[in-house]
N, C-alpha and C positions, 0 to 999 in steps of 0.2 A: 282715344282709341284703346279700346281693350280685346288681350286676345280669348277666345273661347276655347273648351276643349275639343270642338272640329276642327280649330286652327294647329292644333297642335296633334292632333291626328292625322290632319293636311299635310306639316311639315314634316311629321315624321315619316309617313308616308313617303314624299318625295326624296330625304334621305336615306331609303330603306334602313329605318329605325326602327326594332319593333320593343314597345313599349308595352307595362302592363296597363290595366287604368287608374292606379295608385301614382305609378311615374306620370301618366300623362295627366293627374290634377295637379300633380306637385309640378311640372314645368308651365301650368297655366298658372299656380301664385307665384312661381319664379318671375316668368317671363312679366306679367301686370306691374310686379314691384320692379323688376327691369325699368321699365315702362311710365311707372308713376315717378323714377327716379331722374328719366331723362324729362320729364315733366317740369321738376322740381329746378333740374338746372336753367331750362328754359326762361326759368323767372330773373336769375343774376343778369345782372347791368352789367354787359362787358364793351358797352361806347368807349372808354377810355384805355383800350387793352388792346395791344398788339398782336395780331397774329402772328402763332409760332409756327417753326418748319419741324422743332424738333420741342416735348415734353419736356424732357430734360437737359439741363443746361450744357453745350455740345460744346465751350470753350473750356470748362474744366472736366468733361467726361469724358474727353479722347487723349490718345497723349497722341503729342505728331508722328507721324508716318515718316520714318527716316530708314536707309539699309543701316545692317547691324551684321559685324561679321558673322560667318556660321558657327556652329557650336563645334568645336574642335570633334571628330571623330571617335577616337579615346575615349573621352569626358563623358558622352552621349552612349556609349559602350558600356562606359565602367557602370553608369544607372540602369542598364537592362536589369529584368530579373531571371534572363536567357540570351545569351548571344554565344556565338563564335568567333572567330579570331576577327571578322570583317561583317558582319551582319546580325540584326536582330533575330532572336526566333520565337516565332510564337507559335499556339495550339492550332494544328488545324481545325476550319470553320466546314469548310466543304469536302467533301469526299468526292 
């Protein structure tokens, strides 16, 4: 399967993406080497390989999920780079 640049005018289309026709030849050799690459894997022998839940190895990339007391008041105060006696203060966002 290869994509053409009707397909990529198709999809931009339906993303309301508006493309010039420079972007949309460049996302047709994108998308094909995309394309030729999930090709390429296609070919590896993975009979002897176990399905994974997770990419990456999820017994040393988590650490355990334990309660931990809270960060003292003070402590958490003293690092603002604005507070008051009892709260953080930051810039207003909304008026």
């Amino acid at each position: 399967m290869s994509v053409t640049l009707k397909d990529v005018t198709y999809m931009a289309n339906l993303a309301r993406l508006q493309l010039t026709d420079e972007e949309a030849r460049a996302l047709v050799k994108d998308m094909n080497d995309i394309l030729g690459y999930m090709d390429l894997l296609e070919q590896v022998d993975t009979t002897n390989v176990p399905p994974l839940e997770h990419v990456t190895d999820t017994e040393t990339g988590f650490r355990p999920d334990k309660a931990l007391p809270p960060l003292d008041h003070e402590l958490a105060l003293k690092n603002a780079p604005d507070a008051d006696a009892d709260h953080f203060r930051v810039p207003r966002v909304i008026d």
